[in-house]
N, C-alpha and C positions, 0 to 999 in steps of 0.2 A: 465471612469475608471473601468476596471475589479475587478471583488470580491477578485479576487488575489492580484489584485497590490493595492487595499484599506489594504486588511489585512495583507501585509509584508510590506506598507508603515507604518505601525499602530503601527504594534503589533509585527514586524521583530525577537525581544528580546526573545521572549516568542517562538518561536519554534527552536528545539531542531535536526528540522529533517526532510523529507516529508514521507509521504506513498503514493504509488500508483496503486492505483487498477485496475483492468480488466475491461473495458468494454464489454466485451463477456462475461463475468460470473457476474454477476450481486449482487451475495452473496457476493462479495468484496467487493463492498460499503459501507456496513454495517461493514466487519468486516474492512475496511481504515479506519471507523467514530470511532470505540471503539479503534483502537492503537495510533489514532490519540489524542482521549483524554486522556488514560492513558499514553503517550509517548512526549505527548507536540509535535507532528509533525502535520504540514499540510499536506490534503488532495490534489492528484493531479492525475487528469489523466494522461495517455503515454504523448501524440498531448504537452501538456504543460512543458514537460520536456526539449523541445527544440525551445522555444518562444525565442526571442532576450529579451535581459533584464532581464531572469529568473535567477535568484542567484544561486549559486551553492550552493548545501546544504552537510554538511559534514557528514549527515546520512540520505543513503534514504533506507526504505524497499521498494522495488517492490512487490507488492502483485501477478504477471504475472509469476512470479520465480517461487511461491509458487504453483501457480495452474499446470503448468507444473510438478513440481515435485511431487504433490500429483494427478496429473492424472484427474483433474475435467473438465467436462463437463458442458456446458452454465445454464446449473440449479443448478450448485455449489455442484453437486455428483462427488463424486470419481468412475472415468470409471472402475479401479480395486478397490479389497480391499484383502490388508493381514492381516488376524489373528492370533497373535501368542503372546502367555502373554510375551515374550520377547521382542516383538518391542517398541519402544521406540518413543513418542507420536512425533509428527512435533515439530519443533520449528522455531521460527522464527527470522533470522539474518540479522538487516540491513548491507549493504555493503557499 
């Protein structure tokens, strides 16, 4: 039995959601582990989102969205950066 299918045979109730992080940027990990715990969602990589028997889950955040749109590269830098007191911090929107 996979860690997966232990913990949504288990504890199914209890999540709210999934998160999934990059494996190319490796700072996702850490930050799937902290939305995962304040958001009640499980952790998953891509490769798992399309396993036979995977649930569908009614909120996932992609964390792969996020590094696209904020420009990061595999050390979890932003390849650009804009400054300006007006911009308006990321946020993050499951879909």
């Amino acid at each position: 039995m996979s860690a997966f299918s232990y913990l949504y045979q288990n504890y199914a109730s209890r999540f709210r959601g999934a998160v999934v992080y990059d494996p190319a940027v490796p700072d996702t990990i850490n930050l799937a582990t902290m939305i995962a715990g304040l958001e009640d969602r499980i952790i998953l990589a891509p490769e798992q989102l399309g396993l036979p028997g995977m649930p569908s889950f009614s909120s996932v955040t992609d964390l792969r969205e996020l590094v696209r749109e904020q420009g990061w590269d595999a050390s979890g830098r932003a390849l650009s950066t804009v400054s300006s007191a007006s911009s308006a911090p990321a946020r993050l929107h499951p879909r």
